[in-house]
C-alpha positions in Angstrom: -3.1 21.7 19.7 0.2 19.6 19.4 2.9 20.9 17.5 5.5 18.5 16.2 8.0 18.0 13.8 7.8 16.9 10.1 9.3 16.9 6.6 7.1 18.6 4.2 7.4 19.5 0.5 5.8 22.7 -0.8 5.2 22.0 -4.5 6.2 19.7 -7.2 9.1 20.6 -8.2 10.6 21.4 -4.9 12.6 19.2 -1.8 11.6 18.1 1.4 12.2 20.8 4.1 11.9 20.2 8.3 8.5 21.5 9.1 6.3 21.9 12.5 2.7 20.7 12.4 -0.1 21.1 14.6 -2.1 17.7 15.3 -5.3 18.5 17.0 -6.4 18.0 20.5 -7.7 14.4 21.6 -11.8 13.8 21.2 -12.8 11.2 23.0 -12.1 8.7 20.9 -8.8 9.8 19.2 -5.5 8.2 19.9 -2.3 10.0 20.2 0.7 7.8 18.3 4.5 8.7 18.4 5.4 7.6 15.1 8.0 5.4 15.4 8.6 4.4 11.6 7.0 5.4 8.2 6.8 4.2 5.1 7.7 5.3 1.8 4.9 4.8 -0.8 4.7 4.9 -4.4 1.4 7.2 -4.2 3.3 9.5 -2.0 5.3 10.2 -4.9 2.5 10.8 -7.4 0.9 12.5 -4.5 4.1 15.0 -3.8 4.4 15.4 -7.5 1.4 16.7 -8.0 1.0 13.7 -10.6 -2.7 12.7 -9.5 -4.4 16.2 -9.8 -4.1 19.6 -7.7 -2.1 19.5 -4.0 -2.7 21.5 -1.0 1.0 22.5 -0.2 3.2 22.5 2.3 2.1 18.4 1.9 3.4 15.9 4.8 2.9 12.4 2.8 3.0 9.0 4.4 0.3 6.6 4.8 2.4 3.4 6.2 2.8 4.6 9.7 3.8 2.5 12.7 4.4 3.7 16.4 3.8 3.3 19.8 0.1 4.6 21.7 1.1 7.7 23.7 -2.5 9.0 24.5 -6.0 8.2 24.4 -9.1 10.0 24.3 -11.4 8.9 28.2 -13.9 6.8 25.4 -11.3 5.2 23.8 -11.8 0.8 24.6 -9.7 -0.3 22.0 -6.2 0.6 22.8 -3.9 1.8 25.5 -0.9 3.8 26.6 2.3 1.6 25.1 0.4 -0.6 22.9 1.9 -1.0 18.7 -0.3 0.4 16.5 0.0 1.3 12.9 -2.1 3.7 10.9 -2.9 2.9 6.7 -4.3 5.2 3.9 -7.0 6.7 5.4 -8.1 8.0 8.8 -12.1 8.3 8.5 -15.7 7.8 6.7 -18.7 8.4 6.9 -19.3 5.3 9.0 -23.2 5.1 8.1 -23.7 4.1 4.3 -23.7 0.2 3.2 -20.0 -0.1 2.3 -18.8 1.3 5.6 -21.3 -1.1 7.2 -20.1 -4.0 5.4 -16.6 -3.1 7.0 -15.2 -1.5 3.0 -14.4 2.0 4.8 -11.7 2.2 1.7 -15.2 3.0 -1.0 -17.1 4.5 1.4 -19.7 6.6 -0.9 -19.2 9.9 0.6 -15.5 9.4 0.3 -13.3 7.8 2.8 -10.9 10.3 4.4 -6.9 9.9 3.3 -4.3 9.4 5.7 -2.7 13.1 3.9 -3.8 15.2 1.4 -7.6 14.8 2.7 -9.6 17.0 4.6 -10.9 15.9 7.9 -13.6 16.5 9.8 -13.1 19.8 11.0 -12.8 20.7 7.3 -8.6 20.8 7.8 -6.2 19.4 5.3 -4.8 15.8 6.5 -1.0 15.4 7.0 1.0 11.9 6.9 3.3 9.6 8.9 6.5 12.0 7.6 6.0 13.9 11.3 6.5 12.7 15.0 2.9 11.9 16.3 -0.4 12.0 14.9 -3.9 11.8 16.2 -6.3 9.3 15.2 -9.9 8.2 15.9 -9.2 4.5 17.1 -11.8 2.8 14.7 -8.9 3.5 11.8 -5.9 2.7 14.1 -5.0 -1.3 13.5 -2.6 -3.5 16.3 0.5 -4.5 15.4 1.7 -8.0 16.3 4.3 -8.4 18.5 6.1 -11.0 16.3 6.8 -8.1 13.9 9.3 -5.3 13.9 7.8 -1.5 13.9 10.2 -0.9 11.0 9.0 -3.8 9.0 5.1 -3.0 10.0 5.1 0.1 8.1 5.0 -0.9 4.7 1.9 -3.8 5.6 0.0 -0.4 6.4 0.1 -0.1 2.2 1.7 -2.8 0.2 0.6 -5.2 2.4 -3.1 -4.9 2.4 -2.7 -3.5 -0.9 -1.6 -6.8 -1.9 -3.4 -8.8 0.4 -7.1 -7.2 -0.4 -7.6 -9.0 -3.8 -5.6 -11.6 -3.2 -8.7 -12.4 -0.8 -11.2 -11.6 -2.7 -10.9 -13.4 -6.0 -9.4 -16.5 -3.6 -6.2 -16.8 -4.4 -5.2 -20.6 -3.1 -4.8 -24.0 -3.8 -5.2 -25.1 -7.1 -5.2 -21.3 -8.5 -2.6 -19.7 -11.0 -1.4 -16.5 -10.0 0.9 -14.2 -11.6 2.0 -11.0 -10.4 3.2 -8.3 -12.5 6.1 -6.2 -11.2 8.9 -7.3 -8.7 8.6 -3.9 -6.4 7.7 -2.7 -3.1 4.1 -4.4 -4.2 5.1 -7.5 -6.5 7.3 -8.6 -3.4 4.7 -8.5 -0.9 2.3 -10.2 -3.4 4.4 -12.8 -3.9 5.1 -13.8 -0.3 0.9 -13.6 0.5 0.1 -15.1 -2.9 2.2 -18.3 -1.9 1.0 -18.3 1.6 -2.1 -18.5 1.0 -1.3 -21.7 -1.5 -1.3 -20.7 -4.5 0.6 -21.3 -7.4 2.6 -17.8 -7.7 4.6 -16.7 -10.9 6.3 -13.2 -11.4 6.4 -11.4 -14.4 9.0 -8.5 -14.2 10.9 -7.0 -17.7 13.8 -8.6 -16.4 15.2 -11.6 -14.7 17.7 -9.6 -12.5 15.0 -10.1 -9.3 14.5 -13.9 -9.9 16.6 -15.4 -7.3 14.7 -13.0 -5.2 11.3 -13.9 -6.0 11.9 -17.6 -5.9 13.2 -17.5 -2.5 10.3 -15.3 -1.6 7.6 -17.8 -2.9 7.5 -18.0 -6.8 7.0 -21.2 -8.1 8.3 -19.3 -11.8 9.6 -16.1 -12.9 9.3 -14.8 -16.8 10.7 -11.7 -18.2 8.3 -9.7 -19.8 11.0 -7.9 -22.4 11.1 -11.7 -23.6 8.1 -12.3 -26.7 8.2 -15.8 -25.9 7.0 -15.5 -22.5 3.9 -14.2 -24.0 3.2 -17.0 -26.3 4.3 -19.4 -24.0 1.8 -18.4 -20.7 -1.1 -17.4 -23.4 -4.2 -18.3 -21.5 -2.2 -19.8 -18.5 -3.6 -17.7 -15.2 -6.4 -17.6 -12.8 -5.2 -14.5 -11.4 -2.8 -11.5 -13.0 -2.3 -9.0 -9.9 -0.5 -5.8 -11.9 1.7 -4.3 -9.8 3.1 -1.5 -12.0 2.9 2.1 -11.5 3.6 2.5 -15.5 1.8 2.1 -18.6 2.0 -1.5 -19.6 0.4 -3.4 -23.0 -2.8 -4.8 -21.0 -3.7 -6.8 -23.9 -0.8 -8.5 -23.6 -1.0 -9.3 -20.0 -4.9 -10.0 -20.3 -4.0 -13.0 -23.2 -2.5 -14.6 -20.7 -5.3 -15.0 -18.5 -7.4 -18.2 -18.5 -11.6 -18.8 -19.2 -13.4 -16.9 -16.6 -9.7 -15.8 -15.2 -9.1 -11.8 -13.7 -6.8 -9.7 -14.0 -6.5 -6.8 -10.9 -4.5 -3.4 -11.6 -3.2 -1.6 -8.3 -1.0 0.8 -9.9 -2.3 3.8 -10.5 0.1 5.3 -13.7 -1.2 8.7 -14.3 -2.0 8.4 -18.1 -5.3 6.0 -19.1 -4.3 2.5 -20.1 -6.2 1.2 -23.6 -7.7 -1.9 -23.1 -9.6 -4.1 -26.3 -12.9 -5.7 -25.5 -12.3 -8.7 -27.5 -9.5 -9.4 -25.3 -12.2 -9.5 -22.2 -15.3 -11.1 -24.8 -12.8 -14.0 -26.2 -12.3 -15.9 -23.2 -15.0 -14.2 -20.6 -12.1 -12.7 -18.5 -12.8 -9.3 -16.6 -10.3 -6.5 -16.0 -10.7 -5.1 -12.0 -9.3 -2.8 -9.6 -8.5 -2.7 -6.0 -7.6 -0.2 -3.5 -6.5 -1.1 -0.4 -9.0 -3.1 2.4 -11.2 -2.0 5.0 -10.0 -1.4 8.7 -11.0 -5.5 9.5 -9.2 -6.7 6.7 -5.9 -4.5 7.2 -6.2 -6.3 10.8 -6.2 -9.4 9.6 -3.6 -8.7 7.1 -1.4 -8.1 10.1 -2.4 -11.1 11.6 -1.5 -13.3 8.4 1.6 -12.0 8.0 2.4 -12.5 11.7 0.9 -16.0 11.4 2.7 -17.0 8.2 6.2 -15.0 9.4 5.7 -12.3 5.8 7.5 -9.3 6.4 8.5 -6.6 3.6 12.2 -6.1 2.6 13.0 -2.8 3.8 15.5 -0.1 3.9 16.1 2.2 6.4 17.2 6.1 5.9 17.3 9.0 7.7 14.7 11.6 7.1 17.0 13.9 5.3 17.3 11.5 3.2 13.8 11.5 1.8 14.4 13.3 -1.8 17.3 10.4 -2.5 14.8 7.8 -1.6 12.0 9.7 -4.2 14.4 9.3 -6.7 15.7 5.8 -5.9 12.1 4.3 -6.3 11.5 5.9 -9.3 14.6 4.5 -10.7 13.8 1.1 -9.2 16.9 1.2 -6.9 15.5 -0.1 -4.0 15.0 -4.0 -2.6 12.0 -3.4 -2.0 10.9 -0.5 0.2 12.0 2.4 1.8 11.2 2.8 5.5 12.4 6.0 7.4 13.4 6.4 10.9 11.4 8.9 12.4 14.0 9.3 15.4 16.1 11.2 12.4 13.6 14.1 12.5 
């Protein structure tokens, strides 16, 4: 067993503390990553917080994790000493039923196994990117490319596929509308893949304070959402409503403004259940969908789009004792667009 350092939280209510860990020994086809950079995520939050149902405490979050191979198991083919790797939301399935065959680890239907708050294999509780190294079977470890900075990797891990996953899937492209609900660590990334991929991109955020950003990001238009005219003036207008927010929103509002035979996707995950009116989805055939994040393949070729189409996240930096202050930055929205912490500062 490896022991290394962390920062770990031991209930809801309380702040992040140094920790040691133990990461296990390498089977043969684990990798070994020093964790160079890691993520700060909106679920680790709810996750910390104890907001998304019972927590196995001391918790290390952080499931946008992006470092450097230090190890590998003799069996391992994929990767080698010094190559950049990253590591998303989860770190195994079962690997055997039809989603995991068809490459959608992410709803595998014995449970795919999170990056943290999960229990692996061995029947032992998972524990994030917040720590030094971590050990990983290679078919959930992803390559960075070289074009993009570890620091600005971490977030793709998350937001990026997050984003990116049904974006692809409902085709997102020329000659499509897409809006995107929410100008955060999410809306951002949406924005920039949204447009790369050629389609027409609006944001809807409650105010117009991030609009120069989101133009220069990609957005065609930017509407804010505290505004009742926006609402009567986009009625019926969008292909494609990807909702962003971590909050409970009017959803009837947002699904008027989606077009015959349009979608609209929630990734938030707000804790409380979010109403939604049938007519809204019988009047104009629309359909209300979520997504998760992507399989393994598609996170990879998430990595390679971005690289491709030069998408990075905005990030900021901070030390790892200054996890709590970041916690209560992104809950106040204080943060262009996502925190990324050094894991040197350990």
């Amino acid at each position: 067993m490896l022991t290394v350092k962390a920062r770990a939280i031991d209930g809801p209510d309380q702040s992040f503390r140094a920790a040691e860990i133990e990461r296990r020994d390498l089977d043969s086809n684990d990798v070994l990553i020093d964790i160079k950079y890691a993520g700060i995520c909106h679920s680790d939050i709810h996750t910390a917080h104890g907001e998304w149902g019972p927590v196995d405490y001391p918790l290390v979050p952080g499931h946008e994790i992006a470092g450097i191979v230090k190890e590998v198991g003799p069996e391992v083919t994929k990767y080698k000493v010094g190559d950049r790797v990253g590591v998303g939301c989860m770190v195994g399935s079962c690997g055997e039923c039809k989603n995991c065959q068809n490459g959608e680890e992410q709803y595998c239907l014995k449970g795919m196994v999170p990056t943290y708050a999960g229990v692996d294999k061995y029947g032992e509780p998972t524990q994030g990117g917040y720590s030094t190294h971590i050990v990983v079977v290679e078919d959930f470890v992803v390559r960075i490319p070289d074009s993009i900075g570890l620091d600005a990797a971490a977030p793709l891990l998350c937001a990026g596929i997050t984003t990116f996953s049904p974006l692809n899937h409902w085709n997102a492209g020329p000659g499509k509308k897409v809006a995107v609900v929410g100008m955060g660590g999410l809306g951002h990334m949406a924005v920039q893949i949204a447009h790369a991929m050629g389609a027409e991109v609006t944001v809807l955020s409650q105010s117009l304070k991030k609009k120069e950003d989101g133009l220069a990001l990609g957005a065609d238009d930017y509407y804010a959402t505290s505004d009742p005219e926006t609402f009567e003036k986009l009625a019926g207008n969008f292909d494609l409503i990807i909702n962003t927010v971590s909050a409970k929103i009017n959803l009837d509002a947002y699904l008027g403004l989606i077009a015959l035979d349009g979608t609209m996707v929630n990734l938030g995950a707000p804790a409380e259940p979010l109403p939604v009116s049938v007519m809204n989805l019988i009047g104009h055939r629309r359909s209300f969908a979520g997504s998760l994040i992507g399989g393994i393949r598609e996170t990879q070729e998430m990595l390679d789009f971005c690289a491709e189409h030069n998408i990075a996240p905005k990030i900021e930096v901070v030390s790892a004792d200054g996890i709590d202050e970041a916690y209560d930055r992104v809950l106040a929205s204080d943060v262009k667009y996502r925190f990324v912490i050094d894991i040197s500062t350990l």
